[in-house]
C-alpha positions as CSV (number, residue, x, y, z in Angstrom):
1,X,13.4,-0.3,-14.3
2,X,11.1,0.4,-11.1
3,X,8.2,-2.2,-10.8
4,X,5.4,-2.0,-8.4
5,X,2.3,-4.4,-7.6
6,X,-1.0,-3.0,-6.7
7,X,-2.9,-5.4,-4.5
8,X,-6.7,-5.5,-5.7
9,X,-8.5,-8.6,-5.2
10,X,-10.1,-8.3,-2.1
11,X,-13.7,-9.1,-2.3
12,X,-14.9,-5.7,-1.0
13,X,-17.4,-7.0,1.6
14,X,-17.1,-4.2,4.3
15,X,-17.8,-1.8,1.6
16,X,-21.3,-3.4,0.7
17,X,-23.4,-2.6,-0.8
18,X,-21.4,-0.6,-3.1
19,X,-18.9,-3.4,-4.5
20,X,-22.0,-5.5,-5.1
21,X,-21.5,-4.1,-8.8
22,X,-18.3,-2.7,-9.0
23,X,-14.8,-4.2,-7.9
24,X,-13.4,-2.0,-5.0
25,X,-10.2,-0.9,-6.5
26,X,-12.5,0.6,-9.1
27,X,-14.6,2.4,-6.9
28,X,-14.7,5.9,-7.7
29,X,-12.9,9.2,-5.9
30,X,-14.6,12.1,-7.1
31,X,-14.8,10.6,-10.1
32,X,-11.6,9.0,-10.7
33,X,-11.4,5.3,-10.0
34,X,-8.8,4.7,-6.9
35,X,-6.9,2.1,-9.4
36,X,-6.7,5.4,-11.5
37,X,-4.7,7.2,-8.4
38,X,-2.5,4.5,-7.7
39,X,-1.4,4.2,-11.4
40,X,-0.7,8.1,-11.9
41,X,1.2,7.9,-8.6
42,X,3.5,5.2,-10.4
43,X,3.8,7.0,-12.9
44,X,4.9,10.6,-10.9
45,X,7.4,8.1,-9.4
46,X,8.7,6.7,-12.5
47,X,7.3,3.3,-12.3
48,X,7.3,1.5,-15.4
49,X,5.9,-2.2,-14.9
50,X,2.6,-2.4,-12.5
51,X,1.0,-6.3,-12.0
52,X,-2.2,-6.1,-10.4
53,X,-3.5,-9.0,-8.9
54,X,-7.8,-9.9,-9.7
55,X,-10.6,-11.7,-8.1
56,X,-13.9,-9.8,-7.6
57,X,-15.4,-8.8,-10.8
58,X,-12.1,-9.1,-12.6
59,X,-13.7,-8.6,-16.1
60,X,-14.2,-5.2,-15.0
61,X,-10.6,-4.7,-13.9
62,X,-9.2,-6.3,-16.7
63,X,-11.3,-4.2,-18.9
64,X,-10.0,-0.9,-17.5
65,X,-6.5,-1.9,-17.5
66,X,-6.6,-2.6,-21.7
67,X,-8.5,0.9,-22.0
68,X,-5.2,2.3,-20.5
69,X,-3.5,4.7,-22.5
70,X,0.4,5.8,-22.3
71,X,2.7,4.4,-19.1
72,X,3.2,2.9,-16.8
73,X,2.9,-0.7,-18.9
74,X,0.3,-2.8,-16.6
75,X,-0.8,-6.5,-16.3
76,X,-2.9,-8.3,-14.3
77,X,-2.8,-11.6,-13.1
78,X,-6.1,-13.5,-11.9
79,X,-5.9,-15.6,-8.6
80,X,-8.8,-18.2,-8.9
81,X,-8.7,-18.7,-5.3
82,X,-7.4,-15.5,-3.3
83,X,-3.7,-16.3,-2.2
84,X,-3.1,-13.3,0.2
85,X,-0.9,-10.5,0.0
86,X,2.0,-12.7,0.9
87,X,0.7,-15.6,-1.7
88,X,0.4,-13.1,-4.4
89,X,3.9,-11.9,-4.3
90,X,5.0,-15.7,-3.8
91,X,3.3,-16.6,-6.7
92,X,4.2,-13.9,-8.9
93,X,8.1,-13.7,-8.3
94,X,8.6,-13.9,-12.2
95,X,7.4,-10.0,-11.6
96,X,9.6,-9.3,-9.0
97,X,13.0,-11.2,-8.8
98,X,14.9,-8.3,-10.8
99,X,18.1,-6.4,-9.4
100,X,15.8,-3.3,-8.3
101,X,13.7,-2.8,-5.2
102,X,10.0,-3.3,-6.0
103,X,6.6,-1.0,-4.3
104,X,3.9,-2.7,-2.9
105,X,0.9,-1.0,-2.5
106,X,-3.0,-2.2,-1.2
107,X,-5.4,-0.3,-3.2
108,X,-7.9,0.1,-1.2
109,X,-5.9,2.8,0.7
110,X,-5.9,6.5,-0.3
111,X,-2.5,8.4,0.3
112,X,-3.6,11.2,-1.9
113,X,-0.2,13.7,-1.1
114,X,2.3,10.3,-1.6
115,X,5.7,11.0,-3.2
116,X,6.6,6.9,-4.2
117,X,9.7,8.8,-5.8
118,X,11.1,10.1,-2.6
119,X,10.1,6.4,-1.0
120,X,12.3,4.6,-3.6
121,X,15.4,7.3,-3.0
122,X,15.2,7.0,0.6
123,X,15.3,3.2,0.3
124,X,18.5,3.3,-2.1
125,X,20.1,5.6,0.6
126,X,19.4,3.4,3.3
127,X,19.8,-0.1,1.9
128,X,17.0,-2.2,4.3
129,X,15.2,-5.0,3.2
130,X,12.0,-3.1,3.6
131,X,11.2,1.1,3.7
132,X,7.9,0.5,5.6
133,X,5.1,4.1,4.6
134,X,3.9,4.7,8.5
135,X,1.3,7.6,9.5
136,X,-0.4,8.1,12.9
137,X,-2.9,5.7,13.2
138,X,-6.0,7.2,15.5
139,X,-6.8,3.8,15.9
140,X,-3.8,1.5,16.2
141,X,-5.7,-1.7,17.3
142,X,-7.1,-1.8,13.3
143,X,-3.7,-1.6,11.7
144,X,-0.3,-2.9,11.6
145,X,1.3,-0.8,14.4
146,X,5.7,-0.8,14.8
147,X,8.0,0.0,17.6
148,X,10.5,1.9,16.0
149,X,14.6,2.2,17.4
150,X,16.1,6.7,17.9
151,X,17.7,5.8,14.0
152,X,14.3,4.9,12.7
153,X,14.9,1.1,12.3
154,X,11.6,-1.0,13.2
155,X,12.1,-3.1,15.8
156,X,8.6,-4.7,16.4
157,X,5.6,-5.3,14.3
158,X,2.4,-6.8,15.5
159,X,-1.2,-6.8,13.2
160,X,-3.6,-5.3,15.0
161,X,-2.8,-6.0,18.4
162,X,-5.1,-5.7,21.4
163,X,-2.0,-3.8,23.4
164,X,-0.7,-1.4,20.8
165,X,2.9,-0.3,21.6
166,X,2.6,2.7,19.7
167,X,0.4,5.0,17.1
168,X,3.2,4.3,14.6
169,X,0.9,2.1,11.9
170,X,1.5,0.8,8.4
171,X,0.2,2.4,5.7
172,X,-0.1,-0.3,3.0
173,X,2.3,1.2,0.7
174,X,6.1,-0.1,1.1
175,X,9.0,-0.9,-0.8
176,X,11.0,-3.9,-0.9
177,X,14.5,-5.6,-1.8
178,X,13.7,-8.7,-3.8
179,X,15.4,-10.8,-0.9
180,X,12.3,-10.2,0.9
181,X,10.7,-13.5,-2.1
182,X,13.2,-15.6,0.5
183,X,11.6,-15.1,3.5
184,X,7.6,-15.8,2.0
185,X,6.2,-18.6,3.6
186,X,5.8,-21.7,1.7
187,X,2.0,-22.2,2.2
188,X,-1.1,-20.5,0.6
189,X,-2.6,-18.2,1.5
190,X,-0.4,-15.9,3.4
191,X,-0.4,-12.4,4.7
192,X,2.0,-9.5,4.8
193,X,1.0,-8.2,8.2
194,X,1.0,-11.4,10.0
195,X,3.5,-13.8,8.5
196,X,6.2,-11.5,6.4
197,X,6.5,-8.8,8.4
198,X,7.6,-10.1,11.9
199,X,10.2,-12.0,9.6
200,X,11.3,-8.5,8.7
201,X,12.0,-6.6,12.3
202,X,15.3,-5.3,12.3
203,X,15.7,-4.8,8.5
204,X,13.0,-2.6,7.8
205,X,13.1,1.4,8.4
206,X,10.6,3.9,8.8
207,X,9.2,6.2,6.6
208,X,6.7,9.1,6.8
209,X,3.8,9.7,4.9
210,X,3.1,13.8,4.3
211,X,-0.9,14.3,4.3
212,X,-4.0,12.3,4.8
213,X,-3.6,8.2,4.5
214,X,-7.3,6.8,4.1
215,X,-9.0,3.3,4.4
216,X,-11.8,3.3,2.4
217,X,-12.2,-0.1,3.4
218,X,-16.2,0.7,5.1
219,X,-19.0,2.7,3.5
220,X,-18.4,5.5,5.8
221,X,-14.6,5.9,5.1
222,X,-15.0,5.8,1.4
223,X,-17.3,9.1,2.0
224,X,-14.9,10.7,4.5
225,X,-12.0,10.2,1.9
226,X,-14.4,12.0,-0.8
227,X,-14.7,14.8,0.9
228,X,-10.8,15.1,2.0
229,X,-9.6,14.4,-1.7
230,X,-11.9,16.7,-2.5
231,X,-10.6,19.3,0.0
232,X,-7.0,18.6,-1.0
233,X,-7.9,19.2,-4.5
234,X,-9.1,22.8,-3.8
235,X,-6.1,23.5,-2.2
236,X,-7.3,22.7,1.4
237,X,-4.0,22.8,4.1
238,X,-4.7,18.8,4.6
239,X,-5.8,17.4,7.9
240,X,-7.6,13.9,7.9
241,X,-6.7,10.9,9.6
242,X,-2.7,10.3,10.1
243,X,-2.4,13.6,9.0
244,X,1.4,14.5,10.1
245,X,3.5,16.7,8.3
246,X,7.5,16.0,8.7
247,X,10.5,17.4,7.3
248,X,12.5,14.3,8.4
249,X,11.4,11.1,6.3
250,X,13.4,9.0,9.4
251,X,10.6,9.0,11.8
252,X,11.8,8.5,15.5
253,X,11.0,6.0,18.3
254,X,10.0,8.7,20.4
């Protein structure tokens, strides 16, 4: 049975005004609220538990998830104080500690092309720890950027660094064995990026994203990924930021 969590509980507060009112994983793309995406991409991948973690406006959240109808089966669980990315899958390793690899996806990112399926196939060929999603970041000092070995193995991570060693970013979507729950640290909160990652550098591989991967983390990316959704629902080629097209899921160091 494939499980993923959906990280939701940030507060929102780049994207004020608009999550003032509404929680951001709810915010809407063309009309469809991005919690909505990331559930129907579970789904295409045959994901059949989701746990999604709440904070900001929770009731809200919670409300939409018991107007769900048909799969995949979703629960959330509401962190009173926010733990992190890190301290929600620490906390929550009831979810995870099963014999199958797990997604973990931020939901305030829009990957509107992903294929999760092909993700959790190419991380049951190649048998890492971690399949990391990566795209071309145009600005690599904002995101988690890699250094990556010929064979596609990730052999550096650093979040956000001043000295980027390459465009080669994260792009909040990955999936995981469930001997990464080991290698959480102990205290709360914690972060992915910062604290689990680095842990992970040699037992992680690459793989890339096909179309457009969007932070709609500020005002004026929620509008930019409107208008490329949008696009790419009309049939539009793609194009957008970390737009890169690959036959070869393995991406290369060079």
């Amino acid at each position: 049975m494939r499980r993923a969590v959906i990280l939701a509980a940030g507060l929102g507060e780049r994207l004020r005004p608009l999550t003032l009112k509404i929680p951001k994983c709810l915010l809407p793309i063309n009309g469809r609220p991005l919690l909505d995406i990331w559930l129907e991409i579970c789904r295409r991948a045959s994901v059949e538990r989701v746990l999604v973690n709440t904070h900001h406006l929770a009731a809200q959240v919670e409300s939409f998830v018991r107007a769900l109808r048909g799969g995949p089966e979703v629960q959330t669980v509401h962190e009173e104080t926010l733990l992190g990315s890190a301290g929600m899958l620490a906390r929550n390793r009831w979810f995870l500690e099963t014999d199958r690899p797990f997604a973990v996806i931020y939901a305030d990112t829009l990957i509107p092309r992903l294929d999760l399926d092909a993700m959790f196939r190419f991380h049951e060929l190649h048998r890492e720890l971690v399949t990391l999603g990566l795209f071309e970041a145009p600005t690599p000092t904002e995101c988690g950027i890699v250094e990556m070995s010929k064979d596609g193995r990730i052999i550096a991570f650093e979040e956000k660094p001043l000295h980027p060693l390459s465009n080669l970013a994260s792009a909040g979507v990955f999936i995981a064995d469930p001997a990464i729950l080991d290698l959480l640290p102990d205290r709360l909160p914690a972060d992915v990026g910062r604290e689990l990652m680095p842990e992970l550098v040699g037992r992680m591989k690459g793989f890339a994203l096909d179309g457009p991967v969007l932070d709609v983390g500020t005002p004026a990316r929620y509008r930019e990924a409107q208008e490329i959704a949008r696009g790419i629902r009309r049939g539009a080629a793609g194009g957008g930021v970390g737009y890169r097209p690959q036959a070869d899921r393995t991406l290369s160091g060079q």
